[in-house]
C-alpha positions in Angstrom: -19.3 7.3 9.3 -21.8 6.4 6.4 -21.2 4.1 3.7 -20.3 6.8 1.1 -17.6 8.0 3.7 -15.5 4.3 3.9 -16.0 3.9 0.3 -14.0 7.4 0.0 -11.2 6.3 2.3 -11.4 3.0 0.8 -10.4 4.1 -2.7 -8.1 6.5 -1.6 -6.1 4.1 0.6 -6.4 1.9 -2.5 -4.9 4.3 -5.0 -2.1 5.7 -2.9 -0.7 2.3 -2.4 -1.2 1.9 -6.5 0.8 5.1 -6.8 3.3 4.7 -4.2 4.3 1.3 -6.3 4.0 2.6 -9.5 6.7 5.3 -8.7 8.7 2.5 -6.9 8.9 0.5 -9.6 9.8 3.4 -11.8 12.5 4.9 -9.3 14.0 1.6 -9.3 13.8 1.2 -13.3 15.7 4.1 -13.5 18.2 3.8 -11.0 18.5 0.3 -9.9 17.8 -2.0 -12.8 19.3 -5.0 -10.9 16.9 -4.6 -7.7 13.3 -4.3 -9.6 12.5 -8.1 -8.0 13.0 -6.5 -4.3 11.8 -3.8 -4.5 8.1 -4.9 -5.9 8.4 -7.8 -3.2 9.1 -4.9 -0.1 6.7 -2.7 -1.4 4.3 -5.3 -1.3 5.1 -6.9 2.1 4.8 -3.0 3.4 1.2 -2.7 2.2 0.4 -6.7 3.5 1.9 -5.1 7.1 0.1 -1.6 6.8 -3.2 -3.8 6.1 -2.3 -6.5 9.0 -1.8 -3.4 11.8 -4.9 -1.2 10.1 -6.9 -4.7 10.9 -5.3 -5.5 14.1 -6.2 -2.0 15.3 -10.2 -2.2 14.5 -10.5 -5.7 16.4 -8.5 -3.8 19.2 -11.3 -1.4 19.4 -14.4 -3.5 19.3 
């Protein structure tokens, strides 16, 4: 895969983990005023695991 190619997937990955926040938070705004804090600290410790096993899974295969 080129360089052009991992930028792509790069900035996609990127941006669905923006927007997959974004509408967390706003879910959570709406319906669960009280549990804003959590949610933004799960949502982040999802993406820190997704990156950890995305990582973990390249050294595997080298």
């Amino acid at each position: 895969m080129d360089y052009r190619g991992k930028k792509k997937i790069f900035f996609y990955g990127v941006g669905g983990v923006l927007l997959g926040f974004i509408t967390v938070i706003l879910i959570f705004r709406e319906f669960f005023p009280e549990y804003v804090g959590e949610a933004i600290y799960s949502w982040a410790a999802i993406a820190i695991l997704i990156a950890a096993l995305k990582e973990m899974s390249k050294r595997k295969k080298s």
